[in-house]
MDTraj code that builds the backbone (N, CA, C; nanometers):
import mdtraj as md
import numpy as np

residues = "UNK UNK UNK UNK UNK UNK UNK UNK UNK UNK UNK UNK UNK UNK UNK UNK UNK UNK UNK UNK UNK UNK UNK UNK UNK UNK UNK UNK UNK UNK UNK UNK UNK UNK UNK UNK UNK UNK UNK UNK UNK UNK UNK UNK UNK UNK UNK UNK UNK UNK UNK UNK UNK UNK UNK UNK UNK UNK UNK UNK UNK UNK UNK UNK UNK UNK UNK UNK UNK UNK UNK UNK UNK UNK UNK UNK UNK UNK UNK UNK UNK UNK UNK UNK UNK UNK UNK UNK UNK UNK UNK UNK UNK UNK UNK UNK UNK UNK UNK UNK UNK UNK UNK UNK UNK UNK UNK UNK UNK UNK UNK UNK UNK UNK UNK UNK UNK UNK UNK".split()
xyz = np.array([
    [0.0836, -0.1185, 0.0000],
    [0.0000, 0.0000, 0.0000],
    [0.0885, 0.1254, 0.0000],
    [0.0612, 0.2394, -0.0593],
    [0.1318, 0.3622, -0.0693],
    [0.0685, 0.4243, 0.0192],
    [0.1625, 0.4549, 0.0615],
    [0.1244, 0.6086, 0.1867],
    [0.0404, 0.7133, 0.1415],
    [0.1013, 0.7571, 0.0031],
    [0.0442, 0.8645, -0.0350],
    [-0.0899, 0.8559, -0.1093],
    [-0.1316, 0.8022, -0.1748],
    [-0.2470, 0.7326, -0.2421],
    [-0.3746, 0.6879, -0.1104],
    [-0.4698, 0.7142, -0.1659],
    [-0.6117, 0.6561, -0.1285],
    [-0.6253, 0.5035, -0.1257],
    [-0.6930, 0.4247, -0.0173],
    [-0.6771, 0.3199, -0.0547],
    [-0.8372, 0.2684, -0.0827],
    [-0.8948, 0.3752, -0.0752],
    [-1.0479, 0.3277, -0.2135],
    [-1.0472, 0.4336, -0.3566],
    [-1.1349, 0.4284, -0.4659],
    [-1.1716, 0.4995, -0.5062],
    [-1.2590, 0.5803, -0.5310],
    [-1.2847, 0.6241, -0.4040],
    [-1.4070, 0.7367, -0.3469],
    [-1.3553, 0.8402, -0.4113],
    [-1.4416, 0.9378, -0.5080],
    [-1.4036, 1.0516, -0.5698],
    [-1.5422, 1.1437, -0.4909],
    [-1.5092, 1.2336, -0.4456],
    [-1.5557, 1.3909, -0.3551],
    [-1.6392, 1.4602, -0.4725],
    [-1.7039, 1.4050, -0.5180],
    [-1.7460, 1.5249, -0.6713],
    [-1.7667, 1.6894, -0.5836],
    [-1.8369, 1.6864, -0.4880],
    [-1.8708, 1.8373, -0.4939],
    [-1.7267, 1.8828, -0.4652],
    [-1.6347, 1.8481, -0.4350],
    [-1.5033, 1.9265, -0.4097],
    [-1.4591, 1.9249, -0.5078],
    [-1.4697, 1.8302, -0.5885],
    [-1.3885, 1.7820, -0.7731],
    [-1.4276, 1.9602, -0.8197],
    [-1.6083, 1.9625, -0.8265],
    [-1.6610, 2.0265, -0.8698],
    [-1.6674, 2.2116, -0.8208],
    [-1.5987, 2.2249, -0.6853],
    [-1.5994, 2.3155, -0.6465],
    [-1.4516, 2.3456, -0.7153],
    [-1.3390, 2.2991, -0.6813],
    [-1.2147, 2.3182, -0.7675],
    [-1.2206, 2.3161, -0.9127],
    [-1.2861, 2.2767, -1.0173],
    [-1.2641, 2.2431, -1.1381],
    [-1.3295, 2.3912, -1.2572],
    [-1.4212, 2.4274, -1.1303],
    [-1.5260, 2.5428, -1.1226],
    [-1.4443, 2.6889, -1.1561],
    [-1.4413, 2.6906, -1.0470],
    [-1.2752, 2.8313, -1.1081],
    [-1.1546, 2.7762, -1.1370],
    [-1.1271, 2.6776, -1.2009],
    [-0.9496, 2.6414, -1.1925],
    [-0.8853, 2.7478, -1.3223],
    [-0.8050, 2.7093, -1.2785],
    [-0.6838, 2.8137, -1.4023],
    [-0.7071, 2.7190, -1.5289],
    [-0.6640, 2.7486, -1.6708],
    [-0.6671, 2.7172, -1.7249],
    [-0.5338, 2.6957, -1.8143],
    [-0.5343, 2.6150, -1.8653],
    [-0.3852, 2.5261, -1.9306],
    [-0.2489, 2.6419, -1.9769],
    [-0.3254, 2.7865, -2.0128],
    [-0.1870, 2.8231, -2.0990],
    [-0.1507, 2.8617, -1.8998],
    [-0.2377, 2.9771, -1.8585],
    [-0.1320, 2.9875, -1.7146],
    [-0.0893, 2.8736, -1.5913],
    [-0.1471, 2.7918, -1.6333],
    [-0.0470, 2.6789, -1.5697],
    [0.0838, 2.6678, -1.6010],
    [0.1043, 2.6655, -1.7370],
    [0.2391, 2.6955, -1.8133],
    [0.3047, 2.7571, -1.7660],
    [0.2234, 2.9204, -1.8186],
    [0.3174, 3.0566, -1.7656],
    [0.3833, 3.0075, -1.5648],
    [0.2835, 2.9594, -1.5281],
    [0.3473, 2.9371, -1.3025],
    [0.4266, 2.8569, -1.3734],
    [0.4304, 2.7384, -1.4593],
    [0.5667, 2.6013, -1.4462],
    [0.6603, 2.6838, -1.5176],
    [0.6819, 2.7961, -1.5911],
    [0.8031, 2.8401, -1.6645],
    [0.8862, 2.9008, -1.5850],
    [0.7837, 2.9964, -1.4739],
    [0.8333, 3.1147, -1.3892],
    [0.8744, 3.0398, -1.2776],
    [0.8222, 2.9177, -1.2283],
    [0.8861, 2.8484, -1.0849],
    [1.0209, 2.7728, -1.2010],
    [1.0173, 2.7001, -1.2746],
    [1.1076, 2.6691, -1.3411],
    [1.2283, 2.7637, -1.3502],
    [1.2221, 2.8753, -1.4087],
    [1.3195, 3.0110, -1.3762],
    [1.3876, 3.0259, -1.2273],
    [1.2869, 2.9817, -1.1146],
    [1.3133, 3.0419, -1.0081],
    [1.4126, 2.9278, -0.9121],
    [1.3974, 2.7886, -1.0079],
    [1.4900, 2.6831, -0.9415],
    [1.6227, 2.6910, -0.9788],
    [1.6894, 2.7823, -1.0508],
    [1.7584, 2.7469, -1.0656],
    [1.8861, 2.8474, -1.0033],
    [1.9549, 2.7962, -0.8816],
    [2.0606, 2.8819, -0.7933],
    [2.1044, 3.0066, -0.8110],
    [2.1686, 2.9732, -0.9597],
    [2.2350, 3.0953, -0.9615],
    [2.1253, 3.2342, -0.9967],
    [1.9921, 3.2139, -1.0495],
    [1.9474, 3.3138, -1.0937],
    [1.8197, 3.3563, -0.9352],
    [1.8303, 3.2220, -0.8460],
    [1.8000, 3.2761, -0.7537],
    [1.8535, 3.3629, -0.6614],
    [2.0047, 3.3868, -0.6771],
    [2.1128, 3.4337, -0.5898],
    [2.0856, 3.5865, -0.6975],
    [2.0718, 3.5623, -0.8200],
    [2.0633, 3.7027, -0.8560],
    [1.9308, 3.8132, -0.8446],
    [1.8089, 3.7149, -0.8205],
    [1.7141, 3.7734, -0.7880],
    [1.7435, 3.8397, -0.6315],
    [1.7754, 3.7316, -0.5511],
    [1.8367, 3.7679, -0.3925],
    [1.8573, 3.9039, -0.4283],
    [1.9833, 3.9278, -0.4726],
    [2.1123, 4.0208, -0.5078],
    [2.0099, 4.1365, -0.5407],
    [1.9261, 4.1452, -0.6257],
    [1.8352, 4.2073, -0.6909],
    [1.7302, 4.3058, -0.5994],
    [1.6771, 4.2206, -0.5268],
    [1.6022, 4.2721, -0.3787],
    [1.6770, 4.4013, -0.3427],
    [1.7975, 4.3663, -0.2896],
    [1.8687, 4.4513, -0.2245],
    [1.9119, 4.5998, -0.2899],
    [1.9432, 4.5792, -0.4267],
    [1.9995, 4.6991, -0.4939],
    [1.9318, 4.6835, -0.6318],
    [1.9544, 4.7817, -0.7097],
    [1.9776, 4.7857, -0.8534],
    [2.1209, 4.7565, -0.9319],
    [2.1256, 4.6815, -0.9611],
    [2.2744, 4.6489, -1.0444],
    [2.2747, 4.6241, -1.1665],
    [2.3973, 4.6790, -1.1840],
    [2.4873, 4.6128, -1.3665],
    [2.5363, 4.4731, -1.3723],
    [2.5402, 4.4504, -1.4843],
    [2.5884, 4.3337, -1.5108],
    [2.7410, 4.2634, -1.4467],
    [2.8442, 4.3646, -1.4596],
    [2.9061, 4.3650, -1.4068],
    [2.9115, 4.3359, -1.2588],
    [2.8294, 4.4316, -1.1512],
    [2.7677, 4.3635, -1.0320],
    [2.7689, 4.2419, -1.0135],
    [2.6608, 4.2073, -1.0875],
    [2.6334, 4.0563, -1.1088],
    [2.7338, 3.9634, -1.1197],
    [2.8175, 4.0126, -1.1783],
    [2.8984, 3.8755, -1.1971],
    [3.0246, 3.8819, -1.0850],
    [3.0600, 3.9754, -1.0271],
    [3.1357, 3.9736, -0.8624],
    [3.0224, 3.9235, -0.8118],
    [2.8996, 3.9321, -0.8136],
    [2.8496, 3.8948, -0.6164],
    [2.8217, 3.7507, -0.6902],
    [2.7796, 3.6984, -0.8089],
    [2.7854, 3.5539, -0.8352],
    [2.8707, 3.4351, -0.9059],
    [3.0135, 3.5378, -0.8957],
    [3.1282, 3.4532, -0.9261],
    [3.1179, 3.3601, -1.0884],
    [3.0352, 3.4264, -1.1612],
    [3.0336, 3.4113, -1.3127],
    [3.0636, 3.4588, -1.4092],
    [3.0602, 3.4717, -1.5552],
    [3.1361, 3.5338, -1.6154],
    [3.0303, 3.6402, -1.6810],
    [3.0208, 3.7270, -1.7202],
    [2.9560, 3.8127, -1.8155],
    [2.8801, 3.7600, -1.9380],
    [2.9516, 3.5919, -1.9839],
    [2.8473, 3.5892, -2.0702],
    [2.7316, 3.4860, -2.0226],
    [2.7744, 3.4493, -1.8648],
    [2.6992, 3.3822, -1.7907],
    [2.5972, 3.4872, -1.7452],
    [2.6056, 3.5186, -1.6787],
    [2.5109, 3.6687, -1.6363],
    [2.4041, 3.6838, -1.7945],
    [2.4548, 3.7336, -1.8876],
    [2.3820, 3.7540, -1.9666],
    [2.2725, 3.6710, -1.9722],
    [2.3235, 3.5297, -1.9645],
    [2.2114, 3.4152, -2.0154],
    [2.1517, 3.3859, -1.9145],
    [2.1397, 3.4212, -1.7866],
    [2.0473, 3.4278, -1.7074],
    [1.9400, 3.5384, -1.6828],
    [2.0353, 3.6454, -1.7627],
    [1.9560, 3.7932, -1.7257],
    [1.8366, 3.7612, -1.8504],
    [1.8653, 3.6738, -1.9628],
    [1.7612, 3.6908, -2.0835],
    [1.6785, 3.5668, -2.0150],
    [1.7194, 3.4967, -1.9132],
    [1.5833, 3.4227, -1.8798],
    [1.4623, 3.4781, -1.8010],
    [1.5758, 3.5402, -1.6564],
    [1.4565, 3.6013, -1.6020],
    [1.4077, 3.7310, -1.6748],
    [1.4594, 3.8189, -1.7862],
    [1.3766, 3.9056, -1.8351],
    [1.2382, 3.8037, -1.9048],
    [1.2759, 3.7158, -1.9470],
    [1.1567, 3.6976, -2.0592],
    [1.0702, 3.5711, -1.9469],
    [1.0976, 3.6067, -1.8440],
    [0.9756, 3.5117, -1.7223],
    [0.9115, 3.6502, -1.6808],
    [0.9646, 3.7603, -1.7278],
    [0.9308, 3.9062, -1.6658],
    [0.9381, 3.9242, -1.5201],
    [1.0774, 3.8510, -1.4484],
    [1.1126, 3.8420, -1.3110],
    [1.1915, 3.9880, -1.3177],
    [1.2507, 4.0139, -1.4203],
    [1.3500, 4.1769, -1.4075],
    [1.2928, 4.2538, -1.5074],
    [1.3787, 4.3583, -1.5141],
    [1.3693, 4.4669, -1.5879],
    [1.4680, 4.4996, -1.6137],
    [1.5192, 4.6095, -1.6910],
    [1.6743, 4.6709, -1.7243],
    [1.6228, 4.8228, -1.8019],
    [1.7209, 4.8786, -1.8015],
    [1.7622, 4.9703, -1.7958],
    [1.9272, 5.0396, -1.8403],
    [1.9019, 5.1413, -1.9776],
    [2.0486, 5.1585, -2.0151],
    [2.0886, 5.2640, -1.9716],
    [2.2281, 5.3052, -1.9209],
    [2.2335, 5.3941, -1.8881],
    [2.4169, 5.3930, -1.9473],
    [2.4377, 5.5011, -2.0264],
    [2.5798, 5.4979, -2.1206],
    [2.6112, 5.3598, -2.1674],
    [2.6905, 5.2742, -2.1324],
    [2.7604, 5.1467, -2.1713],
    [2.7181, 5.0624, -2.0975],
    [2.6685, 5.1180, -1.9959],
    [2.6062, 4.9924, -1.8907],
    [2.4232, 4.9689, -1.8960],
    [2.4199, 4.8622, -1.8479],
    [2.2647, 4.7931, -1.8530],
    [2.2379, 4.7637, -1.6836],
    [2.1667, 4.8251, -1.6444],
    [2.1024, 4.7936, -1.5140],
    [2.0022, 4.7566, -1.4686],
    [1.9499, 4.6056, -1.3903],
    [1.8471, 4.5497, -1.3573],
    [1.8410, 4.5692, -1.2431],
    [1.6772, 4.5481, -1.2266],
    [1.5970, 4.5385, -1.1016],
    [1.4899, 4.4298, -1.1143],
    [1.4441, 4.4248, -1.0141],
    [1.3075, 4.3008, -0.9965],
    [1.1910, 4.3951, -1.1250],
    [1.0867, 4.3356, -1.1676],
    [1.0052, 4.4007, -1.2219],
    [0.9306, 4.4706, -1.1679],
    [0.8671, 4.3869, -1.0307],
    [0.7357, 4.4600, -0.9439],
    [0.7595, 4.4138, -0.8338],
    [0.6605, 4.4598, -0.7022],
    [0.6631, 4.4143, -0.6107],
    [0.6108, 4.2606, -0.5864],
    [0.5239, 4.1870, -0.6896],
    [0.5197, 3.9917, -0.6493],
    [0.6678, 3.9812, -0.6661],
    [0.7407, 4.0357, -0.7549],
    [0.8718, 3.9469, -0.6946],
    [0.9090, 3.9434, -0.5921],
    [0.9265, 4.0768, -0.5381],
    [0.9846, 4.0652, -0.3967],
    [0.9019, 3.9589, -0.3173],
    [0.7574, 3.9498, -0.3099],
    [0.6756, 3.9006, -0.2723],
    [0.7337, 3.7484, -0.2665],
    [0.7122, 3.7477, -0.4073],
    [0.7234, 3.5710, -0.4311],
    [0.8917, 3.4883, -0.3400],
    [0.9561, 3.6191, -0.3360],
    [1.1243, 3.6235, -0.2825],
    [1.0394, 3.5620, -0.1027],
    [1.0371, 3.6588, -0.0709],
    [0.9664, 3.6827, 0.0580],
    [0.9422, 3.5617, 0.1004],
    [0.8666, 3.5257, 0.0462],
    [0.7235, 3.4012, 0.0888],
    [0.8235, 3.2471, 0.0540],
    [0.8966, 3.2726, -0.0283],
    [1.0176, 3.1246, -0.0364],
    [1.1015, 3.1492, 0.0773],
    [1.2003, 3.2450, 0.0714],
    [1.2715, 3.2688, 0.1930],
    [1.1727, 3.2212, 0.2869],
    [1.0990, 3.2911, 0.3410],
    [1.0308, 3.2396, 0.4763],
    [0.9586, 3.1113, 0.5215],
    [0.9194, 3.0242, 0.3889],
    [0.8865, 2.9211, 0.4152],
    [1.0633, 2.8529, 0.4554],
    [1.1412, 2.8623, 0.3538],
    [1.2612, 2.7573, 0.3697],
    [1.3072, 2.8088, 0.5553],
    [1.2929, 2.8980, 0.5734],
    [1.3204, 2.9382, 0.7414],
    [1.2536, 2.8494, 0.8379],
    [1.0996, 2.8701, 0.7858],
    [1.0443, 2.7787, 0.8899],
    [1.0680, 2.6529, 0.8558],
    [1.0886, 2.6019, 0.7869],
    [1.1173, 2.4342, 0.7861],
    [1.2754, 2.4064, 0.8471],
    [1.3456, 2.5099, 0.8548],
    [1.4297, 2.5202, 0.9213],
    [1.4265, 2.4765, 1.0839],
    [1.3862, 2.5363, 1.1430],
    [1.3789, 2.5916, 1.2547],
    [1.3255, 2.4056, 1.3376],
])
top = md.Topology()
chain = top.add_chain()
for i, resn in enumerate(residues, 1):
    res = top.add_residue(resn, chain, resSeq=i)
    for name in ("N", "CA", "C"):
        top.add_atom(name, md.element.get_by_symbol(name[0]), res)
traj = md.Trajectory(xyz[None], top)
């Protein structure tokens, strides 16, 4: 027997039916699996981190995450096009920030869960 699994097949219709009622629909399911997909991966979580705190250049980026410039880049074109940042030119340099406040949000609410499971 699995732990996790039911061990009849009793299906709840009015709950089926209360969830199925408003559920999201297939393309933004996508869009949450692309943007949590974006968000697993270390180094661009360390740059979102990084991000919270200040506005930075690319350059930035690649001292506080020990990568190279054309590494940075290829993370900066992921989270731009999850629309996790933004940028900004200013002479020779390009400067990012979070887009809006759900990022910080979404920052927030991971940090603080991984704390409490900590603890």
């Amino acid at each position: 027997m699995n732990k996790y699994l039911c061990s009849t097949d009793e299906v709840h219709k009015d709950r089926v039916r209360l969830v199925t009622e408003n559920f999201q629909d297939n393309q933004t399911i996508n869009d949450m699996s692309t943007l949590f997909s974006a968000l697993s991966d270390p180094t661009r979580l360390k740059i979102l981190l990084a991000l919270e705190k200040a506005e930075l250049c690319g350059c930035d980026l690649c001292a506080i995450t020990g990568i190279t410039k054309s590494a940075v880049s290829h993370q900066m074109r992921i989270l731009k096009l999850t629309k996790l940042v933004k940028c900004r030119r200013q002479g020779k340099q390009i400067f990012f920030s979070l887009s809006d406040q759900h990022v910080v949000e979404l920052l927030k609410a991971a940090l603080e869960h991984v704390k409490e499971e900590q603890r």
